[in-house]
SERO-4910 file (N, C-alpha, C, O; in steps of 0.05 Angstrom, whole numbers):
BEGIN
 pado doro    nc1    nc2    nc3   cac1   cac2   cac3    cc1    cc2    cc3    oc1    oc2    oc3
  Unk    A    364   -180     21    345   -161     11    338   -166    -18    315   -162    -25
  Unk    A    355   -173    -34    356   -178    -61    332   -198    -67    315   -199    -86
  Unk    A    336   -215    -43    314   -247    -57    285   -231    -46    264   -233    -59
  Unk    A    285   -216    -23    260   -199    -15    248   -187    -43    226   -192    -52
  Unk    A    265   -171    -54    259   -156    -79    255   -173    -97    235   -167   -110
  Unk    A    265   -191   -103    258   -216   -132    226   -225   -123    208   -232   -139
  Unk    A    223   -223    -92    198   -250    -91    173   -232   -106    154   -240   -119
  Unk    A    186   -195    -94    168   -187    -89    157   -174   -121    134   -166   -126
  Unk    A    176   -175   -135    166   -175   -162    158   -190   -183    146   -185   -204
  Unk    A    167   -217   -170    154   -239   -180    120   -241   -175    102   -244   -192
  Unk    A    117   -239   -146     76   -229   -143     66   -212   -150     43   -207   -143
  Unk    A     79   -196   -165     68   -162   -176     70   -171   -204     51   -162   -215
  Unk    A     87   -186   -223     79   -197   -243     62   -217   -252     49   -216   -273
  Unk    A     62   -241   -232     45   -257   -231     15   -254   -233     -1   -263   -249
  Unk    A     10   -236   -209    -16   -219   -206    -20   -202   -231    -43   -192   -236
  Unk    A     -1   -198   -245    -18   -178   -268    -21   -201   -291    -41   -203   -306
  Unk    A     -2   -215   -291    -25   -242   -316    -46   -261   -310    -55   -279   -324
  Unk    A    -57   -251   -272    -78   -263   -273   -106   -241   -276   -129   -247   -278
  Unk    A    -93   -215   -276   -119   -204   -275   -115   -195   -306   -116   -170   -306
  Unk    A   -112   -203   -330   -121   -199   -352   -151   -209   -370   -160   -202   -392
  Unk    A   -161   -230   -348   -186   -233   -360   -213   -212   -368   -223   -195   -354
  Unk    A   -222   -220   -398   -236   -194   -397   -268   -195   -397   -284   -212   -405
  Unk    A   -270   -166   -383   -308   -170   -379   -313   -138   -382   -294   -122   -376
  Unk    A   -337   -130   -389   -351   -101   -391   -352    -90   -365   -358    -99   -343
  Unk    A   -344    -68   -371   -361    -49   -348   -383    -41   -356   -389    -33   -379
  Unk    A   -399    -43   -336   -439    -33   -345   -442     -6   -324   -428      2   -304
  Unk    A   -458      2   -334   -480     31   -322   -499     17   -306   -516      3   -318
  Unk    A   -499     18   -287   -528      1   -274   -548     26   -267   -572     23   -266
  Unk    A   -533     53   -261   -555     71   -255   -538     99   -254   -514    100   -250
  Unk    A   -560    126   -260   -553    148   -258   -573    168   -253   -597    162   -255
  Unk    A   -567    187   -247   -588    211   -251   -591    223   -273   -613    222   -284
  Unk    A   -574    233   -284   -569    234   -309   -547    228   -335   -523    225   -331
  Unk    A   -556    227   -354   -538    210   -378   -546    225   -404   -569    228   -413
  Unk    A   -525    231   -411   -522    247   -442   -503    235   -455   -481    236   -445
  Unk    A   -506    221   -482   -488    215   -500   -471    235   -518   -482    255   -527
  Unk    A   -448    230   -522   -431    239   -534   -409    224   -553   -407    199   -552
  Unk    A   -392    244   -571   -380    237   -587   -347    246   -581   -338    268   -588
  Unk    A   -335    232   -571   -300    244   -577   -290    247   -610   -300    238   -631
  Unk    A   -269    262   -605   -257    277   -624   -250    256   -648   -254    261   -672
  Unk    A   -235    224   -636   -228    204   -648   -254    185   -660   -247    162   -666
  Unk    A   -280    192   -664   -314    184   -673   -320    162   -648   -340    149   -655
  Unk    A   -311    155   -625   -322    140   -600   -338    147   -584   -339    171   -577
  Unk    A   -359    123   -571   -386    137   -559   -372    138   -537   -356    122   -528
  Unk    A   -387    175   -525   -375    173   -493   -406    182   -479   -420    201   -485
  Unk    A   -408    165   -461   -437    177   -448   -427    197   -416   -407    191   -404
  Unk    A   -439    211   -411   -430    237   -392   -444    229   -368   -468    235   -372
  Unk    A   -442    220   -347   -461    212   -328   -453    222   -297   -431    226   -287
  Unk    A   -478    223   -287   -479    249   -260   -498    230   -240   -522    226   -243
  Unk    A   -474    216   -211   -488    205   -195   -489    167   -200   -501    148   -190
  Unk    A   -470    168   -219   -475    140   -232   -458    117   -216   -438    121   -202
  Unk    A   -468     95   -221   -455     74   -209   -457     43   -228   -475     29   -237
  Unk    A   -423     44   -227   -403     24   -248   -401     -2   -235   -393     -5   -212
  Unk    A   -408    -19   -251   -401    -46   -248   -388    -60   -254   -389    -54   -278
  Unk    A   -370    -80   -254   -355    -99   -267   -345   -124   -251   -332   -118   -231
  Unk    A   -346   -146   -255   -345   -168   -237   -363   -169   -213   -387   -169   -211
  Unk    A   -337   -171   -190   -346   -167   -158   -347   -128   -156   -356   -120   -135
  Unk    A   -340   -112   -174   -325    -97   -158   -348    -67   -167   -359    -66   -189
  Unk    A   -351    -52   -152   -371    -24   -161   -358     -8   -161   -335    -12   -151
  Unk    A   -362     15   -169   -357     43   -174   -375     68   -177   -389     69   -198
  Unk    A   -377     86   -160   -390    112   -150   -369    136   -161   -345    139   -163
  Unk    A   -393    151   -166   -380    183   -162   -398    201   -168   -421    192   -174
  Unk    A   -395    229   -168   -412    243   -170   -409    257   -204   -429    268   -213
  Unk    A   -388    257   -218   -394    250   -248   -367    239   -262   -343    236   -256
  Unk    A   -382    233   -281   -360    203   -292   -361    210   -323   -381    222   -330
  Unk    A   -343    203   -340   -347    208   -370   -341    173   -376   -320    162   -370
  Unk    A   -363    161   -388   -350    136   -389   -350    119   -426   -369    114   -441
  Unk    A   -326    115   -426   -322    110   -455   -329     83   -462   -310     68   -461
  Unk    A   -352     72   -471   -370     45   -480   -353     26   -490   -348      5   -479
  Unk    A   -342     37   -514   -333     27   -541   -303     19   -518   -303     -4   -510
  Unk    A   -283     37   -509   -257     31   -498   -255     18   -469   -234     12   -457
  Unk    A   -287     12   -457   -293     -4   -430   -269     15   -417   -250      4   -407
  Unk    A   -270     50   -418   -263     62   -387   -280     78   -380   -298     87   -394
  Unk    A   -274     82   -352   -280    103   -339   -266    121   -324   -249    111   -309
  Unk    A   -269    147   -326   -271    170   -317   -283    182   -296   -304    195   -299
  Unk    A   -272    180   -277   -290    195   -253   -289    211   -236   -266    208   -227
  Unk    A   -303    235   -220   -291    257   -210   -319    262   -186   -343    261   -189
  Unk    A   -300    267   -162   -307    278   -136   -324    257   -129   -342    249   -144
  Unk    A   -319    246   -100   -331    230    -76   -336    202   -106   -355    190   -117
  Unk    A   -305    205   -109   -302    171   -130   -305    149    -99   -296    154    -76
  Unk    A   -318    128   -107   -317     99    -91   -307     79    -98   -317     78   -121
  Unk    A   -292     57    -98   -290     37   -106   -305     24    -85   -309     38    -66
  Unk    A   -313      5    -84   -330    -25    -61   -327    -50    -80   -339    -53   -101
  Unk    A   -305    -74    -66   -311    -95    -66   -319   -113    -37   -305   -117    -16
  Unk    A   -345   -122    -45   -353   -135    -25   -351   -113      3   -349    -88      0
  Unk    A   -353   -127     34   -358   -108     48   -329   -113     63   -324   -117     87
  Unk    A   -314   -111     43   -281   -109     59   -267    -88     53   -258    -74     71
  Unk    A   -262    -82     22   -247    -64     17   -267    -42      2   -289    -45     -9
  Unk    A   -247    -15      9   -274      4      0   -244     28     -2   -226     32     14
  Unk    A   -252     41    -30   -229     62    -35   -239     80    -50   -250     77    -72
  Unk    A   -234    107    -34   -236    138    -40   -218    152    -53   -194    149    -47
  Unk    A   -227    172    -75   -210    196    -79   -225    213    -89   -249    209    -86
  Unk    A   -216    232   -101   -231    259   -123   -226    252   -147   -243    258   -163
  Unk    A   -205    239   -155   -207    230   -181   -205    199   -191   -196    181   -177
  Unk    A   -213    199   -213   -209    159   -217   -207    156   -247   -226    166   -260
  Unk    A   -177    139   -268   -178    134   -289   -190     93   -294   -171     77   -295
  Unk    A   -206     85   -295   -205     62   -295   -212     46   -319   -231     51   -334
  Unk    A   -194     27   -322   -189     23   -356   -201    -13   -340   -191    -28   -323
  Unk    A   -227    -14   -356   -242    -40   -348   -229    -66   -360   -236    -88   -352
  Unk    A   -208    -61   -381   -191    -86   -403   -172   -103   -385   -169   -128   -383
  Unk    A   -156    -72   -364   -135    -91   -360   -142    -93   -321   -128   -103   -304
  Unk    A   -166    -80   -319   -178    -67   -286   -162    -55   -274   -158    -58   -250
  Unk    A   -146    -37   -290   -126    -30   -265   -142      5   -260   -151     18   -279
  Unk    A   -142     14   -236   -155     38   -232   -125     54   -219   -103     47   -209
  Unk    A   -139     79   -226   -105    103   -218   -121    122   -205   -141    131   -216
  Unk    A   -115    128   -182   -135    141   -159   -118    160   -151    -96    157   -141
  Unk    A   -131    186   -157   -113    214   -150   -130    227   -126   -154    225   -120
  Unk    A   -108    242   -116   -114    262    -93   -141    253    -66   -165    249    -64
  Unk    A   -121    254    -54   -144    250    -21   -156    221    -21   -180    215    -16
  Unk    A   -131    197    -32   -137    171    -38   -135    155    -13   -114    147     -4
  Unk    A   -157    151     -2   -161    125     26   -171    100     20   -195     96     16
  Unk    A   -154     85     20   -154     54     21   -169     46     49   -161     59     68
  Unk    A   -192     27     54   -204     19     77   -202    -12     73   -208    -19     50
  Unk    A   -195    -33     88   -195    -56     92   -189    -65    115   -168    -68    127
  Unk    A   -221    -70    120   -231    -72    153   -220    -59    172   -231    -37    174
  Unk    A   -195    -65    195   -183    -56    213   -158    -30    200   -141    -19    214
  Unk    A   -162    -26    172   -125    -29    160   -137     -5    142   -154     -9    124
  Unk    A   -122     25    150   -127     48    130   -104     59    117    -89     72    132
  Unk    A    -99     59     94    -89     65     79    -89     99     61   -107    106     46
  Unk    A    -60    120     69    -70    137     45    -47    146     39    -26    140     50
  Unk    A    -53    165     16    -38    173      1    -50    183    -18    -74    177    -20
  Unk    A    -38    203    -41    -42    216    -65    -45    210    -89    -58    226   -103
  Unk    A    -34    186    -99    -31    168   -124    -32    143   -120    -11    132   -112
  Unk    A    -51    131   -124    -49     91   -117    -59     85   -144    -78     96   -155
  Unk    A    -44     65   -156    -65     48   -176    -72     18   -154    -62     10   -133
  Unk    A    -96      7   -174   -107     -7   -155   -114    -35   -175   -118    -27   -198
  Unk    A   -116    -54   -174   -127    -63   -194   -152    -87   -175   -149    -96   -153
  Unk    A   -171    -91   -190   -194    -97   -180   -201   -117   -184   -223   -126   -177
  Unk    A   -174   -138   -203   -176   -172   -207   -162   -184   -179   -171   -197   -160
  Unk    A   -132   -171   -186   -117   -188   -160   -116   -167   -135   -105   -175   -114
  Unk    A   -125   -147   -136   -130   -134   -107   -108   -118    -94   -106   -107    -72
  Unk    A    -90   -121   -115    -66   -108   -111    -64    -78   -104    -68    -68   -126
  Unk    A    -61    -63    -90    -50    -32    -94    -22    -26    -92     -5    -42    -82
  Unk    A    -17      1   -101      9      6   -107     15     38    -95     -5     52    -96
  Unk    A     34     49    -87     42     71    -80     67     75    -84     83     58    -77
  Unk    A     76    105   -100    107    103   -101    118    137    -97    141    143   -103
  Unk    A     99    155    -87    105    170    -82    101    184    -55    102    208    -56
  Unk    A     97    170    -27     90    162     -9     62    158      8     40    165     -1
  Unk    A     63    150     25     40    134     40     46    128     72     65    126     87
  Unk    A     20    127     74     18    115    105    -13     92     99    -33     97     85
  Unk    A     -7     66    117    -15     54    132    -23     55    166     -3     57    181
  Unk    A    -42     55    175    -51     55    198    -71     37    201    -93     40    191
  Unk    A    -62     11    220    -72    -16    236    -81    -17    261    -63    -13    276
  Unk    A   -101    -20    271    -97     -6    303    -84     13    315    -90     37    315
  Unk    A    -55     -1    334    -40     19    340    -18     28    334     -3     44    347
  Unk    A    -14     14    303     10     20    292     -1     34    264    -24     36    256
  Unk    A     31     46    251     19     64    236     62     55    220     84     52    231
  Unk    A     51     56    189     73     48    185     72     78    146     57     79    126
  Unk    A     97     93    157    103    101    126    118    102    109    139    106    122
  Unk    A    122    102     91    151     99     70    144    112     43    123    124     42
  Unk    A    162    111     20    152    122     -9    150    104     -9    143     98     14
  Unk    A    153     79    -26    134     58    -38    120     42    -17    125     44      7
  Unk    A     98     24    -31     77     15    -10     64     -6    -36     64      6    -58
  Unk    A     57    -24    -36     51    -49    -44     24    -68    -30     33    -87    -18
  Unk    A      3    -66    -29    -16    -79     -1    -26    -91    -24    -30    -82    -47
  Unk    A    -31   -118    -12    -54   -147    -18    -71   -146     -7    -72   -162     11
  Unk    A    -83   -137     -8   -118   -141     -2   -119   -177     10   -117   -183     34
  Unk    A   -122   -194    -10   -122   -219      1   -118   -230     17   -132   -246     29
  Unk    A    -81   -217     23    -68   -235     42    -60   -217     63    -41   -222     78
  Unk    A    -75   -194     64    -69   -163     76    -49   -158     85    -50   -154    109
  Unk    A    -21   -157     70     14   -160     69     12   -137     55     -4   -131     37
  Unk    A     32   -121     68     38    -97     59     64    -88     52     73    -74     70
  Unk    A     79    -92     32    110    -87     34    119    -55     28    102    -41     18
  Unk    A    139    -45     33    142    -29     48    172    -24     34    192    -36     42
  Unk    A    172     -4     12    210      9      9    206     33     20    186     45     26
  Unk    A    238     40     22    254     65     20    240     82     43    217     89     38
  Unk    A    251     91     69    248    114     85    228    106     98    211    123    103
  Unk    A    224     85    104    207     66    117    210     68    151    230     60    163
  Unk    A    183     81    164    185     86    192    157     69    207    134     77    209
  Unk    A    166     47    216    143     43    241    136     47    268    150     42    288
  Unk    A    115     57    267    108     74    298     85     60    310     62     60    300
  Unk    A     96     42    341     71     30    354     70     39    382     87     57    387
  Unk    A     56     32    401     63     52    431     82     40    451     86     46    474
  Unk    A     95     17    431    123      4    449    149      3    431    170     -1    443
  Unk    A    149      7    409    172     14    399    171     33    369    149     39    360
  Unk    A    190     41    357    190     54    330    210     48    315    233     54    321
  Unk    A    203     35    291    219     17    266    230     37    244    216     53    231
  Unk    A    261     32    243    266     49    218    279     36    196    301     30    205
  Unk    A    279     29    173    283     14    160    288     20    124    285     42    114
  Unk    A    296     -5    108    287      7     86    271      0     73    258     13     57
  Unk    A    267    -37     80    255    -64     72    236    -73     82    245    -86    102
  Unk    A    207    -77     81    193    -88    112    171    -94     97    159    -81     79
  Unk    A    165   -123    110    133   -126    104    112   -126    135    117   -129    158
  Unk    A     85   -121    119     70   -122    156     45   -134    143     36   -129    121
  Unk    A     36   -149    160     13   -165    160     -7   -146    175     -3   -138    198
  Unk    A    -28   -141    161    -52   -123    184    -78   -143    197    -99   -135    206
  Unk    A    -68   -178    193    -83   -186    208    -69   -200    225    -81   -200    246
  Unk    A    -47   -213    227    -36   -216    244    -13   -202    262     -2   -214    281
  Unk    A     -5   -174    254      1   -145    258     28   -159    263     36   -160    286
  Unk    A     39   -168    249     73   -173    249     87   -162    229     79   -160    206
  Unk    A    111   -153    240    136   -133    213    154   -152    210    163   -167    228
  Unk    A    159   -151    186    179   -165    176    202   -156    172    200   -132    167
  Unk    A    225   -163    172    247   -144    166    268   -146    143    282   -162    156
  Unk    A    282   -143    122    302   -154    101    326   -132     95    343   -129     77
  Unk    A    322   -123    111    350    -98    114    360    -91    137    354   -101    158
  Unk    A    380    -65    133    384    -52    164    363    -38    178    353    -17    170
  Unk    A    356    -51    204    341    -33    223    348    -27    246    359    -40    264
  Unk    A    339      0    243    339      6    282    315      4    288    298      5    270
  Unk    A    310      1    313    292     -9    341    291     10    356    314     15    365
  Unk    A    271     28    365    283     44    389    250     41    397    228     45    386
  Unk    A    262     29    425    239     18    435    240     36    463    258     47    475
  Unk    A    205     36    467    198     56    491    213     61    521    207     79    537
  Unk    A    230     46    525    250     42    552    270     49    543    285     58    560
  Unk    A    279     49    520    307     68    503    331     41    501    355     40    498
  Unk    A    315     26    503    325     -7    500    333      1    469    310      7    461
  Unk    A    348      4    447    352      7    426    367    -19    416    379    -35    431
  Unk    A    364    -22    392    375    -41    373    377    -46    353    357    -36    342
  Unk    A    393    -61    333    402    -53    303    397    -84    307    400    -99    327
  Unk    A    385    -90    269    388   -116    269    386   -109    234    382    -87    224
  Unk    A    391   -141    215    385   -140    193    369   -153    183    364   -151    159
  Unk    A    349   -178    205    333   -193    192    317   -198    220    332   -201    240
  Unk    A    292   -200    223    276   -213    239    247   -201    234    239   -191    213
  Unk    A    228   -207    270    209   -200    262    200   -189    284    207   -199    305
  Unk    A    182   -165    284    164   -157    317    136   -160    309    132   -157    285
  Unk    A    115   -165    324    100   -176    335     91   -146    348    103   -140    369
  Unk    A     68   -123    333     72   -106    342     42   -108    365     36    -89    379
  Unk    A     32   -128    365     13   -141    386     17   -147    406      2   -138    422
  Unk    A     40   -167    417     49   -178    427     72   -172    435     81   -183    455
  Unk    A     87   -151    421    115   -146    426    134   -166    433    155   -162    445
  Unk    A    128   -188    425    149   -211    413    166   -212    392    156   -198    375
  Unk    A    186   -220    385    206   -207    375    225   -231    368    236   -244    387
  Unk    A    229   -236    348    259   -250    337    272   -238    324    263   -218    314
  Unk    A    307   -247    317    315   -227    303    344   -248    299    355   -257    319
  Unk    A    353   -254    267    366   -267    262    399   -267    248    415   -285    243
  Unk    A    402   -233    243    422   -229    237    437   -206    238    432   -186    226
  Unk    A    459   -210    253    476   -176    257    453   -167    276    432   -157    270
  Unk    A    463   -174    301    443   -163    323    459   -142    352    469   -153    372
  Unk    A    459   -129    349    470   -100    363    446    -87    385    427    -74    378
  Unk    A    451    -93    409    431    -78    436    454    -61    444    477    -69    450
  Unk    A    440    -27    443    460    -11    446    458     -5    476    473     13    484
  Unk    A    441    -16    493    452    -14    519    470    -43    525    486    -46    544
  Unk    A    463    -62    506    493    -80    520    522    -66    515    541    -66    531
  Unk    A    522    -52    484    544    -48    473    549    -24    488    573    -19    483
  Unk    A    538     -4    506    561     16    523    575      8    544    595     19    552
  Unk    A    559    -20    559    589    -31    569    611    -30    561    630    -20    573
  Unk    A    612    -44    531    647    -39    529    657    -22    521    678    -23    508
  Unk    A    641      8    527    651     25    523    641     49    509    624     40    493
  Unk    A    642     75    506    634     96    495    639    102    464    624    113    448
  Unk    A    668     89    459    674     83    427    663     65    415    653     65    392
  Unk    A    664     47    429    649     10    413    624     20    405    616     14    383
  Unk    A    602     43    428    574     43    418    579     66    398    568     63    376
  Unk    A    592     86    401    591    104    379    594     94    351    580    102    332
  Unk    A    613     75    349    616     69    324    588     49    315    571     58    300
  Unk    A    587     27    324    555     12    320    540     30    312    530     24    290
  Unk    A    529     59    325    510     61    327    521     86    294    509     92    273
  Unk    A    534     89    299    545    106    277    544     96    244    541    109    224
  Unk    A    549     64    249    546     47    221    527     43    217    522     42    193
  Unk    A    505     37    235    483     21    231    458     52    220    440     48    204
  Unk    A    463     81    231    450     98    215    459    115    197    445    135    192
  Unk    A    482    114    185    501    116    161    487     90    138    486     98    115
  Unk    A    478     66    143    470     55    127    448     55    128    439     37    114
  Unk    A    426     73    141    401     74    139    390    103    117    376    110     98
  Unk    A    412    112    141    411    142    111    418    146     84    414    165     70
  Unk    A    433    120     79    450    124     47    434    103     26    436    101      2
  Unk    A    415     90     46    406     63     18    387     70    -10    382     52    -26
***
């Protein structure tokens, strides 16, 4: 799990020294626009209906306070993000600082990318490397799976979604509990780097610490510390108690 966690902060740093390149955000349009002055002598223009540009990426809302001179924006009720016709992200509120692109999206926040919906309450987002972030919890929903945990991590790019802490997947053939997990929403596979249980629709159950399901296909590998708790009541009523006893003792304590 450790090298899971190194990789996975290694692409969350990486990705932030590639999206430091810098460019303006522009006003392309509004209904209305009133200039103003903040307290510190910086122009802030007040705009109602307006829509933000920068790079590939737009921005909607129904009013925005947007600071020229500091390239942010401010935005409030039926906020949009749109890049291109893939990803497209909602909330009521939006801080977006155009220097470093990273946007912080409050309350009633839905992530859309294509088949793959995303929500939660707090996401920053950033609009170079496509990254979003969640750490106070979330759900994902892919077709027929639906995956949630407190932290949440999604690539747009490579539409990989990693997945800490209290981590539950639910598809209509089995349900994942975990602490560690990544999932692909285009090729709809879970990854696994910790303790999991399996409790799959026939009550076929199983503990494992590393593999992968195939929540399409319901194909399945699995490569380490592998426990089927209907093989393990053959030998007995103690042998499964205890397995099953270690394996969610370490799900609940991590």
């Amino acid at each position: 799990m450790n090298k899971y966690v190194l990789s996975l902060l290694f692409l969350l740093a990486a990705a932030a020294v590639f999206g430091q390149s810098k460019s303006k955000v522009e006003l392309i349009r509004s209904t209305y626009m009133q200039a103003a002055t903040a307290p510190d002598g910086s122009r802030i223009l007040k705009v109602r209906n307006g829509t933000f540009k920068q790079d590939y990426s737009t921005l909607t809302s129904d009013s925005a306070y947007f600071y020229t001179e500091l390239n942010i924006v401010e935005a409030f009720s039926h906020v949009v993000i749109n890049q291109g016709d893939t990803v497209h992200i909602y909330s009521d509120k939006l801080n977006y600082n155009g220097n470093t692109k990273v946007a912080v999206l409050t309350n009633h926040v839905v992530m859309v990318d294509k088949d793959a919906t995303l929500t939660t309450d707090y996401f920053t987002y950033n609009t170079a490397t496509r990254i979003g972030t969640y750490t106070d919890g979330g759900k994902l929903v892919n077709k027929e799976t639906t995956v949630i945990s407190k932290n949440g991590y999604y690539f747009a790019n490579s539409r990989d979604a990693y997945f800490r802490y209290d981590v539950v997947a639910t598809s209509p053939d089995a349900t994942i509990k975990t602490d560690t997990m990544r999932y692909n929403a285009g090729t709809r596979i879970n990854y696994f780097y910790g303790p999991t249980l399996i409790n799959g629709k026939d009550k076929d159950n199983l503990y494992t610490e590393n593999g992968t399901y195939n929540t399409a296909t319901q194909q399945a590998f699995f490569g380490k510390k592998i426990f089927t708790y209907k093989k393990l009541k053959a030998l007995g009523a103690i042998a499964y108690f205890m397995i099953e006893k270690e394996a969610m003792a370490r799900l609940l304590t991590m």
